[in-house]
PDB file of N, CA, C and O in Angstrom:
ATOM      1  N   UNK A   1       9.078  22.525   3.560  1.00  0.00           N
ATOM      2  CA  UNK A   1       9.824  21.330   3.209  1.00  0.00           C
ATOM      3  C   UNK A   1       8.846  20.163   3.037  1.00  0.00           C
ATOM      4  O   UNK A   1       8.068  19.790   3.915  1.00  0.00           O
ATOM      5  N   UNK A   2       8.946  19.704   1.995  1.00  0.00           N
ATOM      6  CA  UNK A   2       8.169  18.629   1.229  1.00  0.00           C
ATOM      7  C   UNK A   2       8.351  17.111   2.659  1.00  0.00           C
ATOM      8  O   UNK A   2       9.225  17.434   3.464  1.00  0.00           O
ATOM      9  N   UNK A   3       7.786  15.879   2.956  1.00  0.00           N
ATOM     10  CA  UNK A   3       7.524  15.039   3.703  1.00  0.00           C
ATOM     11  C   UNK A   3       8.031  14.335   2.957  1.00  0.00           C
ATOM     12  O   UNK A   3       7.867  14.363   1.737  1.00  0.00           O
ATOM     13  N   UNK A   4       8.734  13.584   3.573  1.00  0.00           N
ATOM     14  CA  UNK A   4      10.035  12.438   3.027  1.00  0.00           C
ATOM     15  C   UNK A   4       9.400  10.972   3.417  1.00  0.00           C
ATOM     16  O   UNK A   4       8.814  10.758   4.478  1.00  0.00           O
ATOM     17  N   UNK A   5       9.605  10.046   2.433  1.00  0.00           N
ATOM     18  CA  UNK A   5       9.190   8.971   2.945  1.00  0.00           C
ATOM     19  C   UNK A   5       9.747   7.842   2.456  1.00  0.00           C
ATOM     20  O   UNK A   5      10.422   8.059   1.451  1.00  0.00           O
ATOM     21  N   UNK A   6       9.700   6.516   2.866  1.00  0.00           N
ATOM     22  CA  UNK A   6      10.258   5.643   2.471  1.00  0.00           C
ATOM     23  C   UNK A   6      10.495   4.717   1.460  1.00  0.00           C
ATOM     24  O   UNK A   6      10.812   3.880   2.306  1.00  0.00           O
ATOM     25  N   UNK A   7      10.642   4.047   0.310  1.00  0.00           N
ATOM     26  CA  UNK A   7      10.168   3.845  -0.929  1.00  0.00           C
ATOM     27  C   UNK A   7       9.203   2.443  -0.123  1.00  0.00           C
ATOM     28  O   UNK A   7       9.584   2.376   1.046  1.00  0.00           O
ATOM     29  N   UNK A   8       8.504   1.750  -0.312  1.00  0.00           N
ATOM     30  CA  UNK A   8       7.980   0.489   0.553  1.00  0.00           C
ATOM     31  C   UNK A   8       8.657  -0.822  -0.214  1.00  0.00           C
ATOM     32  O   UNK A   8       8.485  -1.915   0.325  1.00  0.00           O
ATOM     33  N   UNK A   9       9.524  -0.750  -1.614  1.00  0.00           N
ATOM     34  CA  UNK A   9      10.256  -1.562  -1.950  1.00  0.00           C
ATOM     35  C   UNK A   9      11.720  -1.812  -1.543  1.00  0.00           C
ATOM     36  O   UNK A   9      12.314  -2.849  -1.247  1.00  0.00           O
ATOM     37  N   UNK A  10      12.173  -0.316  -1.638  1.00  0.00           N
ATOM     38  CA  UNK A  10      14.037  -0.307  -1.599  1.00  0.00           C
ATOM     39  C   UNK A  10      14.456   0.007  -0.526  1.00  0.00           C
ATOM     40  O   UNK A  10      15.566  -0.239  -0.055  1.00  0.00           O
ATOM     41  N   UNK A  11      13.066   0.920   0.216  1.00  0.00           N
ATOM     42  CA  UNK A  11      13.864   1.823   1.150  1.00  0.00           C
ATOM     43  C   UNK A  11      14.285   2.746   1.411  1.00  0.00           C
ATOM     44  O   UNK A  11      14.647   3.228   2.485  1.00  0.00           O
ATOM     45  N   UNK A  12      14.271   3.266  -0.100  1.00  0.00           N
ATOM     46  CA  UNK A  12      14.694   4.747  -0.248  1.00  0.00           C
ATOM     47  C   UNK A  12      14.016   5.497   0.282  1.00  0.00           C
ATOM     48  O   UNK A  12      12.814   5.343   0.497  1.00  0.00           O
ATOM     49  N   UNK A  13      14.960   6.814   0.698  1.00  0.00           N
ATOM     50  CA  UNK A  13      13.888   7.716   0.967  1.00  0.00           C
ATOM     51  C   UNK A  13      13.433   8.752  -0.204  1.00  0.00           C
ATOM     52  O   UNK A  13      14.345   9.220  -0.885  1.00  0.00           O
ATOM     53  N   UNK A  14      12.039   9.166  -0.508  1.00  0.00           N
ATOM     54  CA  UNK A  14      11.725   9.951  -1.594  1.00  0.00           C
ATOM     55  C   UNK A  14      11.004  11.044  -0.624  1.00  0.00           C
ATOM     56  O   UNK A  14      10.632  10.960   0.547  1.00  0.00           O
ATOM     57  N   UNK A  15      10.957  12.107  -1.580  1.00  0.00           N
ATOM     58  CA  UNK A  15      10.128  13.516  -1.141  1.00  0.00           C
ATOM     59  C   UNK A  15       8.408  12.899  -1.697  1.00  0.00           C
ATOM     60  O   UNK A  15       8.050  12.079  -2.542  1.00  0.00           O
ATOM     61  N   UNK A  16       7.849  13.582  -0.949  1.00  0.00           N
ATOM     62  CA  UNK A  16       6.255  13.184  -0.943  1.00  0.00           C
ATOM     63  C   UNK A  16       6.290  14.655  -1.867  1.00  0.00           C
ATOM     64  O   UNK A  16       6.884  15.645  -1.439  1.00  0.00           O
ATOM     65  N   UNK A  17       5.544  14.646  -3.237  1.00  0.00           N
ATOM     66  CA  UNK A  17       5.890  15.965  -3.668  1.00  0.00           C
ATOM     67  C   UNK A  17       4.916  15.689  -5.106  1.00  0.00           C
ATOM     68  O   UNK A  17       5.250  14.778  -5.864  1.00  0.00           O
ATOM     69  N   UNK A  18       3.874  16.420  -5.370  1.00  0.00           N
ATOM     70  CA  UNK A  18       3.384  16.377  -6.641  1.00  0.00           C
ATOM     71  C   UNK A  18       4.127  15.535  -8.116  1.00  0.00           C
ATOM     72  O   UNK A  18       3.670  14.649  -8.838  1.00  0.00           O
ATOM     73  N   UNK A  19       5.443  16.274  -8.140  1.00  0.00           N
ATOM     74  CA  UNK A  19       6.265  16.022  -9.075  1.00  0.00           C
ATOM     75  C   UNK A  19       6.967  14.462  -9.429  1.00  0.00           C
ATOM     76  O   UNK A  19       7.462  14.091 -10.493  1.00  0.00           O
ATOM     77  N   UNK A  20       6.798  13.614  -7.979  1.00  0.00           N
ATOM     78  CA  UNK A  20       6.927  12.405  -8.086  1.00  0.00           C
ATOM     79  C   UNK A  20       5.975  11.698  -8.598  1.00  0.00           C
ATOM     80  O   UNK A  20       4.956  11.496  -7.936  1.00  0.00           O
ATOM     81  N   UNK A  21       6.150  11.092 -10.109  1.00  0.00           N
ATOM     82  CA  UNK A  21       4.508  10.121 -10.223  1.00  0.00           C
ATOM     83  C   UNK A  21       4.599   8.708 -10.135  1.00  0.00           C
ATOM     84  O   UNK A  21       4.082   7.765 -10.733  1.00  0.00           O
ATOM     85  N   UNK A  22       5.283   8.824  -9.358  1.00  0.00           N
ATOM     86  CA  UNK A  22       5.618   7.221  -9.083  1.00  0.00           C
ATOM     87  C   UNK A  22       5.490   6.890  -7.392  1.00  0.00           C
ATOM     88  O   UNK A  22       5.711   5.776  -6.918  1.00  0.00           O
ATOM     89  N   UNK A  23       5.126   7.977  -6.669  1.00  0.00           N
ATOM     90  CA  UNK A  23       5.152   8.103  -4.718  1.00  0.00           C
ATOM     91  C   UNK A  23       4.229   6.713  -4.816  1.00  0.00           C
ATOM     92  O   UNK A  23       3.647   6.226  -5.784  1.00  0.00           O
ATOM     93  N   UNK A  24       4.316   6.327  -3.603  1.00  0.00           N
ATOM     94  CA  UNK A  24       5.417   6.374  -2.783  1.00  0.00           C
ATOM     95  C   UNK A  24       6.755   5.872  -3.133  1.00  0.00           C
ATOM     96  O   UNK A  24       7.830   5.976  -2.542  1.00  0.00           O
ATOM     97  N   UNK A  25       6.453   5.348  -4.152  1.00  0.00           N
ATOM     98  CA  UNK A  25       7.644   4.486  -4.486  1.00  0.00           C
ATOM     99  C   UNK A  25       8.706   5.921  -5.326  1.00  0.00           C
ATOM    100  O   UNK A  25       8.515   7.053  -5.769  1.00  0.00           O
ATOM    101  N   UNK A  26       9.921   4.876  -5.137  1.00  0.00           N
ATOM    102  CA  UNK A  26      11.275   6.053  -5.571  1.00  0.00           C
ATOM    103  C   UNK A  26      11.226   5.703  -7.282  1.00  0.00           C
ATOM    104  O   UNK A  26      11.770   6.546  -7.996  1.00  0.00           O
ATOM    105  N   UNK A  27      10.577   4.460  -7.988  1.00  0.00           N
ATOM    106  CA  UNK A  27      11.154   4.650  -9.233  1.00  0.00           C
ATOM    107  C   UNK A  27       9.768   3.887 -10.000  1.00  0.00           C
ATOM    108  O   UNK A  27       8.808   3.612  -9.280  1.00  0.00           O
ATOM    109  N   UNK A  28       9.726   3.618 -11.230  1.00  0.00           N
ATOM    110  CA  UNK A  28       9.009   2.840 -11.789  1.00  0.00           C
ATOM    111  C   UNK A  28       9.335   1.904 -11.619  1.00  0.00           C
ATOM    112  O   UNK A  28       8.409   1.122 -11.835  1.00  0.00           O
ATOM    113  N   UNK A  29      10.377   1.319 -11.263  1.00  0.00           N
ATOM    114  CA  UNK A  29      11.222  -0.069 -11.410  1.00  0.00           C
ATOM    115  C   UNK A  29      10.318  -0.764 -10.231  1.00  0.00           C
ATOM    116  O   UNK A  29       9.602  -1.755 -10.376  1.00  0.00           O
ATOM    117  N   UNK A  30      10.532   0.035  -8.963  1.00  0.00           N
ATOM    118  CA  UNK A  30      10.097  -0.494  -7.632  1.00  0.00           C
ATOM    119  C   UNK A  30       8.548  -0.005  -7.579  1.00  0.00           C
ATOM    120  O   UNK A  30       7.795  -0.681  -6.878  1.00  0.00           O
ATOM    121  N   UNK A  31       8.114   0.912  -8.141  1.00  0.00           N
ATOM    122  CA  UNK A  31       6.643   0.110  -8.663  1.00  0.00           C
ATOM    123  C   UNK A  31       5.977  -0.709  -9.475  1.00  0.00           C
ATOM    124  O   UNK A  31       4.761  -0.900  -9.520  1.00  0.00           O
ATOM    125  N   UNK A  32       7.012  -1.289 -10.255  1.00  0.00           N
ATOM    126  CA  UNK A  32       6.369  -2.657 -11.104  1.00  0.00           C
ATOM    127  C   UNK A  32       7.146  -3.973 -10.469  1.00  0.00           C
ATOM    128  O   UNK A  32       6.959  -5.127 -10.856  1.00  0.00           O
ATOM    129  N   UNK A  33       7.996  -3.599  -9.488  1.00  0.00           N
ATOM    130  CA  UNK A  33       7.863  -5.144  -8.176  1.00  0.00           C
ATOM    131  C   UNK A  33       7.246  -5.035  -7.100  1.00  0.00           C
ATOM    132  O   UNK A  33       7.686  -5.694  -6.159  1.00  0.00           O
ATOM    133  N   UNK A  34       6.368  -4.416  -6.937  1.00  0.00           N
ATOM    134  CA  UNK A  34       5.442  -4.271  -5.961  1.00  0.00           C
ATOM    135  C   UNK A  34       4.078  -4.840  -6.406  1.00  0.00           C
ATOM    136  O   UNK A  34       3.298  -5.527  -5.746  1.00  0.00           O
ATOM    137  N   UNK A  35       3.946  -4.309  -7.930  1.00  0.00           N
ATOM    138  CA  UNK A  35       2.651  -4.908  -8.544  1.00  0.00           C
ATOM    139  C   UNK A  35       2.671  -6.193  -8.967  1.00  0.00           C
ATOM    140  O   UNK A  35       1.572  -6.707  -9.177  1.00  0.00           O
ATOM    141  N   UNK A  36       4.068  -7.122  -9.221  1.00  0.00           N
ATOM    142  CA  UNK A  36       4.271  -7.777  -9.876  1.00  0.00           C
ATOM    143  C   UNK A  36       4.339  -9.007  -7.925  1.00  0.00           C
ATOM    144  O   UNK A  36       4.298 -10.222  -7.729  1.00  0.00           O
ATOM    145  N   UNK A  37       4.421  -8.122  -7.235  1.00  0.00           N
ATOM    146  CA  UNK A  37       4.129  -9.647  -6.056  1.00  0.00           C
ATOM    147  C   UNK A  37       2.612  -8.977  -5.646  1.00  0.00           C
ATOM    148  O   UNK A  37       2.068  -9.808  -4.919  1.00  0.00           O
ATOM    149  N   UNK A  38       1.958  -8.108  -5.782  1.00  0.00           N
ATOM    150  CA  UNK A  38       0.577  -8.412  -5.705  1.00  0.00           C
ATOM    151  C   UNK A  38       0.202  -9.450  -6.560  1.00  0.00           C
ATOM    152  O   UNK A  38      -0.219 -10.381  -5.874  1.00  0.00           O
ATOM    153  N   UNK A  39       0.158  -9.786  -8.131  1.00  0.00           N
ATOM    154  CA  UNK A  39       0.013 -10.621  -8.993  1.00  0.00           C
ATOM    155  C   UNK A  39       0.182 -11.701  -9.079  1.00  0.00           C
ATOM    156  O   UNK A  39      -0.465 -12.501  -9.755  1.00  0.00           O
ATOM    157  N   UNK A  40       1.489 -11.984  -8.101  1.00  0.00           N
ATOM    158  CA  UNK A  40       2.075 -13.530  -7.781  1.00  0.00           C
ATOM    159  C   UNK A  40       1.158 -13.684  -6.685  1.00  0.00           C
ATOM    160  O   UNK A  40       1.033 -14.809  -6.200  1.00  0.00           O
ATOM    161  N   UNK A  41       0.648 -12.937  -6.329  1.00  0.00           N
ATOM    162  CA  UNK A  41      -0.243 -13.752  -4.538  1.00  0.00           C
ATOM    163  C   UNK A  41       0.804 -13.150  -3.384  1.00  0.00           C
ATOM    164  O   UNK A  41       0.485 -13.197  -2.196  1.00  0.00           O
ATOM    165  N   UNK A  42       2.036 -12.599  -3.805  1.00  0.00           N
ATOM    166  CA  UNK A  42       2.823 -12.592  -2.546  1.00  0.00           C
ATOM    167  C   UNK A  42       1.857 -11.596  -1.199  1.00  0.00           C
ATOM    168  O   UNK A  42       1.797 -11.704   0.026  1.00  0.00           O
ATOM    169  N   UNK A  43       1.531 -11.115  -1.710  1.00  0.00           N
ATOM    170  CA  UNK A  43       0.429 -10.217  -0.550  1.00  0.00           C
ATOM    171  C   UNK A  43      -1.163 -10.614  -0.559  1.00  0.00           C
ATOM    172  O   UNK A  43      -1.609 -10.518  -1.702  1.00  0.00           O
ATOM    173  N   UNK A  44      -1.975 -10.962   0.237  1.00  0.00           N
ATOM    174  CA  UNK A  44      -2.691 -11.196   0.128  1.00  0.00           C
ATOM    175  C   UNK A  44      -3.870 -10.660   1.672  1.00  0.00           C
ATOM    176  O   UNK A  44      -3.448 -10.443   2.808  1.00  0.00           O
ATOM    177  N   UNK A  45      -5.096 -10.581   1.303  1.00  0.00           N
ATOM    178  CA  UNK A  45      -6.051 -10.002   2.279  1.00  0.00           C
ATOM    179  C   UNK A  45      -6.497 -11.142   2.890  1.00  0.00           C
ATOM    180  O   UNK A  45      -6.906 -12.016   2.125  1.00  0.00           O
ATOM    181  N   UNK A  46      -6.533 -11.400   4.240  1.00  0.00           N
ATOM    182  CA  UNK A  46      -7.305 -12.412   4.969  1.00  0.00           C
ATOM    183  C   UNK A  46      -9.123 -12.499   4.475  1.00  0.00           C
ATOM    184  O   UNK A  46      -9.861 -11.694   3.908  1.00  0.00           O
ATOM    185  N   UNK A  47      -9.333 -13.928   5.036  1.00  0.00           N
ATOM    186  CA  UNK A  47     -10.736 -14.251   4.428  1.00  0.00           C
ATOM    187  C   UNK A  47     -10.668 -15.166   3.615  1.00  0.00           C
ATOM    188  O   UNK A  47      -9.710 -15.244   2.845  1.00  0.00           O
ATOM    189  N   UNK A  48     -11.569 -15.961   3.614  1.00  0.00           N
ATOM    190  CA  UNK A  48     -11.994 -16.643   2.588  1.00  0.00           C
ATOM    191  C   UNK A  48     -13.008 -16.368   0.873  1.00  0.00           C
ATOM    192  O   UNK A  48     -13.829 -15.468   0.697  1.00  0.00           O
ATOM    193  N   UNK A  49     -12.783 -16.960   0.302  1.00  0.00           N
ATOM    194  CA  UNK A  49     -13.727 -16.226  -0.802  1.00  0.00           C
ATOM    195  C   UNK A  49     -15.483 -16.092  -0.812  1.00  0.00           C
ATOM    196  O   UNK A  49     -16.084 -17.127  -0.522  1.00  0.00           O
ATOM    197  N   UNK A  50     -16.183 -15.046  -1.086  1.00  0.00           N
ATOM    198  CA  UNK A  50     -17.362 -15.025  -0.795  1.00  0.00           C
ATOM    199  C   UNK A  50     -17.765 -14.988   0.523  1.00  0.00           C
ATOM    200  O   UNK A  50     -18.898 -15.089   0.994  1.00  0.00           O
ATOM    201  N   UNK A  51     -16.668 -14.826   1.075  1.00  0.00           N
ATOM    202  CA  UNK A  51     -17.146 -14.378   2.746  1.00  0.00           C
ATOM    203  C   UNK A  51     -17.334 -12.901   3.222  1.00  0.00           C
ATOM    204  O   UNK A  51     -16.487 -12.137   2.760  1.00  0.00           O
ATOM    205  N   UNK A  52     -18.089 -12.445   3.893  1.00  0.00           N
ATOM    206  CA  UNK A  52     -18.512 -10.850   4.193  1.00  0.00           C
ATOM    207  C   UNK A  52     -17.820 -10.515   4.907  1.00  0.00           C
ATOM    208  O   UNK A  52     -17.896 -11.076   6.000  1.00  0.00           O
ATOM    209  N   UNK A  53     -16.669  -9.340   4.723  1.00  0.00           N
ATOM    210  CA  UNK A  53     -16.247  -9.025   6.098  1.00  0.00           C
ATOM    211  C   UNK A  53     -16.965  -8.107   7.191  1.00  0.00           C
ATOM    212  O   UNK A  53     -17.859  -7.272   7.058  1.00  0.00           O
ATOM    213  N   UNK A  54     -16.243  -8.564   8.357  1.00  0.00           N
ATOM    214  CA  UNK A  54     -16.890  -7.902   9.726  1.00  0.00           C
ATOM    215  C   UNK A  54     -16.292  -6.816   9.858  1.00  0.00           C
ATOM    216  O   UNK A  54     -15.087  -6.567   9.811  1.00  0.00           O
ATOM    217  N   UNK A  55     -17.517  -5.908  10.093  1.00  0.00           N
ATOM    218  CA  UNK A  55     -17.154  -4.517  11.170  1.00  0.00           C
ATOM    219  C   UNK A  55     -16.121  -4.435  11.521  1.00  0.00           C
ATOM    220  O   UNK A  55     -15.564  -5.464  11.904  1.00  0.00           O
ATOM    221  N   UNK A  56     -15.392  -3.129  11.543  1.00  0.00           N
ATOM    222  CA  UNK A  56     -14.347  -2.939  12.650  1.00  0.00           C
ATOM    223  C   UNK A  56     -14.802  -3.071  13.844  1.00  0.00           C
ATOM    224  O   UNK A  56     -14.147  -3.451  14.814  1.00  0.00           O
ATOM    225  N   UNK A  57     -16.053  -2.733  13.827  1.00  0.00           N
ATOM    226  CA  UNK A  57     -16.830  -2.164  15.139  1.00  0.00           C
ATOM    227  C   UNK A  57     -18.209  -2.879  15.513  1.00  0.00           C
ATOM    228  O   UNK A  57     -18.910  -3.383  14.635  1.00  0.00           O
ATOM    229  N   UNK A  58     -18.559  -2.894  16.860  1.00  0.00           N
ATOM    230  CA  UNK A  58     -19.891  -3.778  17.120  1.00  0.00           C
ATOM    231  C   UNK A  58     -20.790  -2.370  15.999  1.00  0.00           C
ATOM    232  O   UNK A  58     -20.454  -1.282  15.533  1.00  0.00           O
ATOM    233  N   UNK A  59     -22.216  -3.355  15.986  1.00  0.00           N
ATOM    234  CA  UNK A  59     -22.861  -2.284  15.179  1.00  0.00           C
ATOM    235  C   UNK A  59     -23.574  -1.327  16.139  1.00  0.00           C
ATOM    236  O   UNK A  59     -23.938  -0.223  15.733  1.00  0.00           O
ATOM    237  N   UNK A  60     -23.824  -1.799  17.656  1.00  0.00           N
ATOM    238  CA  UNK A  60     -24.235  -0.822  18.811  1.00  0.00           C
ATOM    239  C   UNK A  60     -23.020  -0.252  19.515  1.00  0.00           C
ATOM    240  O   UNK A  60     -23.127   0.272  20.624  1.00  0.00           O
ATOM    241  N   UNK A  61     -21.678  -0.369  18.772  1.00  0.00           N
ATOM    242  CA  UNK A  61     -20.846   0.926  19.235  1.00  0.00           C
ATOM    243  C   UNK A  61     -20.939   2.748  18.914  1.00  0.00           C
ATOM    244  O   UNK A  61     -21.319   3.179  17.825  1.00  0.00           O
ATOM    245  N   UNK A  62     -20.684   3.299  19.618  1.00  0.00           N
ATOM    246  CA  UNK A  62     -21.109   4.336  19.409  1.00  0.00           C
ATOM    247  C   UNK A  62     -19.598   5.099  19.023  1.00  0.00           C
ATOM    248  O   UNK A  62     -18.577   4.994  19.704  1.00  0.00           O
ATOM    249  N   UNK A  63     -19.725   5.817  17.871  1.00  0.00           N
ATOM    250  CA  UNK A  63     -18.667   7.061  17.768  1.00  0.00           C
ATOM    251  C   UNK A  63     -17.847   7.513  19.034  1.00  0.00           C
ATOM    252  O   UNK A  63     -17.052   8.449  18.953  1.00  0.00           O
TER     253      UNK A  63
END
């Protein structure tokens, strides 16, 4: 049985499944409003511009 998951727009639930080319999302619809609020800024990565990000990790942490 294929892994079911949530659409991250609607909610839906979809099958995780080769045959979907639109996963995670359930439709094209709700993957072009997902791209369309990346584009607006609605999501955005912390930081400032031209700033380096830090490690997850000290650099003398060990595995």
């Amino acid at each position: 049985m294929p892994a079911v998951v949530k659409c991250p727009t609607c909610g839906k639930e979809v099958a995780w499944v080769p045959d979907n080319k639109f996963r995670p999302f359930c439709s094209e619809r709700c993957k072009q409003i997902d791209l369309g609020a990346w584009a607006s800024e609605k999501y955005v990565f912390g930081g400032k511009p031209g700033e380096t990000p830090s490690p997850d990790l000290p650099e003398d942490a060990e595995d």
